[in-house]
C-alpha positions in Angstrom: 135.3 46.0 38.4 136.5 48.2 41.2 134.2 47.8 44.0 134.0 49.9 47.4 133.0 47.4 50.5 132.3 48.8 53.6 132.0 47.1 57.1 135.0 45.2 56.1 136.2 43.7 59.5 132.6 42.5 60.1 131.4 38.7 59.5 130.2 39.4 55.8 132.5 42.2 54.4 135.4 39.8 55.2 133.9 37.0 52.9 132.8 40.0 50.4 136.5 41.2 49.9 137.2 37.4 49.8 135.0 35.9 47.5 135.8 39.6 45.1 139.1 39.1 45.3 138.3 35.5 43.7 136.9 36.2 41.0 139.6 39.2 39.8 137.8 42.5 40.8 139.1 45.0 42.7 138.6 45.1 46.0 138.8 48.5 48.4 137.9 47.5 51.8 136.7 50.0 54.6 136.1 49.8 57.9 135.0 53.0 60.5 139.1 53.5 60.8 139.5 54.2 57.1 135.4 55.9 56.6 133.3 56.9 59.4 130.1 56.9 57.1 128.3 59.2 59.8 131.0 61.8 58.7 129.5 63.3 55.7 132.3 65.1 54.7 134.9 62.2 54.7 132.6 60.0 53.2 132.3 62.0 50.3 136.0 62.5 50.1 136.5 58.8 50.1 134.0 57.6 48.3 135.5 60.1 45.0 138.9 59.5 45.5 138.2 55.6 45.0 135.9 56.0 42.0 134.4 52.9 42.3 132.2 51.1 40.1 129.8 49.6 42.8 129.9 50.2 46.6 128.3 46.6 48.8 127.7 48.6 51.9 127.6 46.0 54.8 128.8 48.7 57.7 126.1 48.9 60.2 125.5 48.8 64.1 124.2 45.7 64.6 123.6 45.2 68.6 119.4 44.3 68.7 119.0 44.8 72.3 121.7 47.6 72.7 120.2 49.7 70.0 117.0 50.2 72.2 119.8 52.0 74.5 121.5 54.0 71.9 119.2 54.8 69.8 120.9 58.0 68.5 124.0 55.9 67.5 122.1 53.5 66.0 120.3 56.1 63.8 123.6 58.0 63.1 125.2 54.9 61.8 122.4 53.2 60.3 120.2 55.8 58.6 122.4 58.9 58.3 125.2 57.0 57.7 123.2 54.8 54.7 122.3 58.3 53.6 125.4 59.5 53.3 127.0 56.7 51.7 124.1 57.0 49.3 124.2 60.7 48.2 127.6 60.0 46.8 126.5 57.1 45.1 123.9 59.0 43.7 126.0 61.8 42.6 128.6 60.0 40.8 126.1 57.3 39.3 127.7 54.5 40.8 125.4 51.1 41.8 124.8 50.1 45.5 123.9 47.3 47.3 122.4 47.9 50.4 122.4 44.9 53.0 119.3 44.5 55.4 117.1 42.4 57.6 113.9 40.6 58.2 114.2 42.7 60.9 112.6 45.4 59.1 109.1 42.8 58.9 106.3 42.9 61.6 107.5 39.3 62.3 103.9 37.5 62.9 102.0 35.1 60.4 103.9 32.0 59.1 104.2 32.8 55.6 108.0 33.8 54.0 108.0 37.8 53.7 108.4 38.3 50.0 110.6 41.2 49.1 107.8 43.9 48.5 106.1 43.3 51.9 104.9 46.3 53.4 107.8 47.3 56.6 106.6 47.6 60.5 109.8 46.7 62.4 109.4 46.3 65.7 112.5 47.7 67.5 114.8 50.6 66.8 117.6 48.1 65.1 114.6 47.5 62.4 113.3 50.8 62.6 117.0 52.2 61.6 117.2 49.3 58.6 114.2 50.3 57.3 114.9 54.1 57.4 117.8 53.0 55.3 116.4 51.3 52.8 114.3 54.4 52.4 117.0 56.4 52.2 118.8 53.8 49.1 115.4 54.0 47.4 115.1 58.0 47.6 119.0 58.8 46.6 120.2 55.5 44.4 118.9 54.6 40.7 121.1 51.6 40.5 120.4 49.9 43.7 120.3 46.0 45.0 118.4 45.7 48.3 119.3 42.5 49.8 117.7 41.6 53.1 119.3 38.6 54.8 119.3 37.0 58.3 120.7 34.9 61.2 124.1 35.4 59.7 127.4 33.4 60.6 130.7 33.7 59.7 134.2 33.5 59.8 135.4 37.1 61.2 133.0 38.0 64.0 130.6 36.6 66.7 127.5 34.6 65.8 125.2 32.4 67.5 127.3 29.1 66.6 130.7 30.3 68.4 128.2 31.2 71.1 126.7 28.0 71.1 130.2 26.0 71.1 131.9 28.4 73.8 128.7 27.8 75.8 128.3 23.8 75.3 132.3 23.8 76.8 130.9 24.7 80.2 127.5 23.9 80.5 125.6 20.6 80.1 122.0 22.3 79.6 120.7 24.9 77.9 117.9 27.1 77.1 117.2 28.4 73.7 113.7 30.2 72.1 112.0 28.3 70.2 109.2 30.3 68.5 111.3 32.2 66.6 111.3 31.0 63.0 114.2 31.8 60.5 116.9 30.4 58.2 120.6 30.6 59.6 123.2 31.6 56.9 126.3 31.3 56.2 128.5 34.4 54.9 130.9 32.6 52.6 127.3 31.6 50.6 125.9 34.5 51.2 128.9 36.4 49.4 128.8 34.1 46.5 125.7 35.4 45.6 125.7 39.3 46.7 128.6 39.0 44.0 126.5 37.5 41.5 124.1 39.8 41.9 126.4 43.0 41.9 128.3 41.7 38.8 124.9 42.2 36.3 122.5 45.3 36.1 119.1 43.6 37.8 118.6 45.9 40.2 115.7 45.8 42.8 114.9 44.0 46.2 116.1 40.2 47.0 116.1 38.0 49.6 118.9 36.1 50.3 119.1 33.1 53.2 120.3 29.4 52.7 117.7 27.3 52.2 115.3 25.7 54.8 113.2 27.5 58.1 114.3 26.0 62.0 113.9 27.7 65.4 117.1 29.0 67.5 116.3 25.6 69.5 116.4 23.5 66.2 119.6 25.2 64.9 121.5 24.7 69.2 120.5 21.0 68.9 122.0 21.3 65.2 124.7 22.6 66.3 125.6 20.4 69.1 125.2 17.4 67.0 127.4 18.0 64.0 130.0 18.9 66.8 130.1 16.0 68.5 128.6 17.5 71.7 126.3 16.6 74.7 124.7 19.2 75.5 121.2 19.2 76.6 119.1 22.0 74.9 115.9 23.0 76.7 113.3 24.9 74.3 111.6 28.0 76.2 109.0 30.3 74.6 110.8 34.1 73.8 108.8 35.4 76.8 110.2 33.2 79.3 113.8 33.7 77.7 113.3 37.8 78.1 115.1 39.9 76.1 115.4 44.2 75.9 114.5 44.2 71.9 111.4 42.4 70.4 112.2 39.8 68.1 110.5 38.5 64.9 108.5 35.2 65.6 108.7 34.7 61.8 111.5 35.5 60.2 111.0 33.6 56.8 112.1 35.2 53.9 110.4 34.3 50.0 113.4 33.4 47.5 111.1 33.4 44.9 112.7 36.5 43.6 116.4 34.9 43.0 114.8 31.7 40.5 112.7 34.5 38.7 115.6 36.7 37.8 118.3 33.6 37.0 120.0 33.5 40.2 121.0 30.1 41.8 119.7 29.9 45.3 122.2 29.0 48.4 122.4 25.6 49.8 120.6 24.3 52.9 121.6 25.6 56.3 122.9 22.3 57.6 125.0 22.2 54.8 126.3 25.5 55.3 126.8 24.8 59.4 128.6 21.5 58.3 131.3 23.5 56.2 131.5 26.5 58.5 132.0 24.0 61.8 135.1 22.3 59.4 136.0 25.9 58.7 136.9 27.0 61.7 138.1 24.0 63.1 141.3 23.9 60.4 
């Protein structure tokens, strides 16, 4: 299978083209260098000269608390952008995979968001995410809709490199702790986006490694699979202060993935264990 993956350089679309690569497809990679998806025009072009059979499309501006600053940039890239890339996926019947957020969820309760929640983000980064799975489900027949969170990985910056730069100069720290989620790892995450993209179920998943913690739980996590001591002091999200609001629940229902056959991800510790030895070789 040809298949089109943009937001290459970023954390996932470099374990995408990776974990592709693996198993034997064909992998055309893309970053804003090679496709500005906010350029209509040159997206087309692209996209037709590739002929791909499915296009993951991971490109996005991802900034929480700059977005509320740029919000016109974060619209151009993340709704017109997602448009655009799905117009031409549209027009030459080729399947998409759309990746998303819990962002896109009103955040409160404690119950895991199952995929066909109703959508009240609460900042313009979710605001954006959501007008672009709206604009996948308008344009695209043959879409997947896979809404992730607290991602980590390889090729980028994450809360764990944050953590581990941080724990080198400081013997305490604050972290939120009412903020509710499951860290994940890309190199899983990618496993199963390419699962999913190799069959014909389309629809809406959510995809996380297994297990809920708080920011806190996953710093003191951190810290002790590294070896570390570092003192980690929980604060609430209000005394932390941050531009964006956050989701205090960021659960996410994986009910979904069993139903249709699909073999969940392992549990986030697991996942932190390998990515720590990961980027310590």
């Amino acid at each position: 299978m040809n298949v089109l993956v943009t937001g290459v350089k970023g954390q996932l679309g470099y374990s995408l083209a990776r974990e592709l690569e693996k198993r034997n497809h064909h992998v055309i990679g893309v970053d804003i260098s090679e496709m500005d998806i906010t350029d209509a025009v040159q997206t087309r072009k692209v996209i037709t000269d590739i002929a791909p059979d499915a296009v993951i499309h991971c490109a996005a501006y991802t900034a929480v608390d700059a977005s509320e600053d740029n919000v016109e940039l974060c619209r151009n890239v993340n709704v017109h952008g997602t448009e655009n890339v799905a117009k031409v996926c549209r027009e030459l019947n080729i399947k998409m995979m759309y990746i998303s957020t819990d962002y896109v969820f009103g955040g409160m309760g404690t119950r895991p968001w199952e995929p066909d929640d109703e959508r009240h983000p609460l900042g313009v980064y979710g605001q954006t995410k959501y007008e672009g799975e709206l604009a996948l489900e308008k344009y695209v027949k043959k879409f997947f809709l896979v809404r992730t969170a607290w991602v980590f990985g390889k090729n980028g910056k994450n809360f764990i490199q944050t953590m581990l730069k941080l724990g080198k100069t400081h013997d305490t720290l604050t972290v939120v702790d009412d903020q509710i989620g499951s860290p994940t790892y890309t190199y899983d995450l990618a496993r199963l986006l390419v699962d999913l993209i190799e069959t014909d179920k389309y629809g809406i998943y959510h995809a996380t490694n297994e297990g809920f913690c708080s920011w806190y739980d996953f710093a003191c996590e951190i810290f002790r699979q590294a070896g570390m001591d570092v003192k980690v002091t929980p604060v609430t999200s209000e005394e932390y202060g941050s531009k964006a609001k956050r989701p205090f629940n960021s659960r996410l229902s994986k009910e979904k993935l069993d139903a249709e056959g699909f073999k969940r991800l392992p549990t986030w510790q697991d996942a932190l264990s390998r990515y720590l030895k990961e980027i310590n070789n």
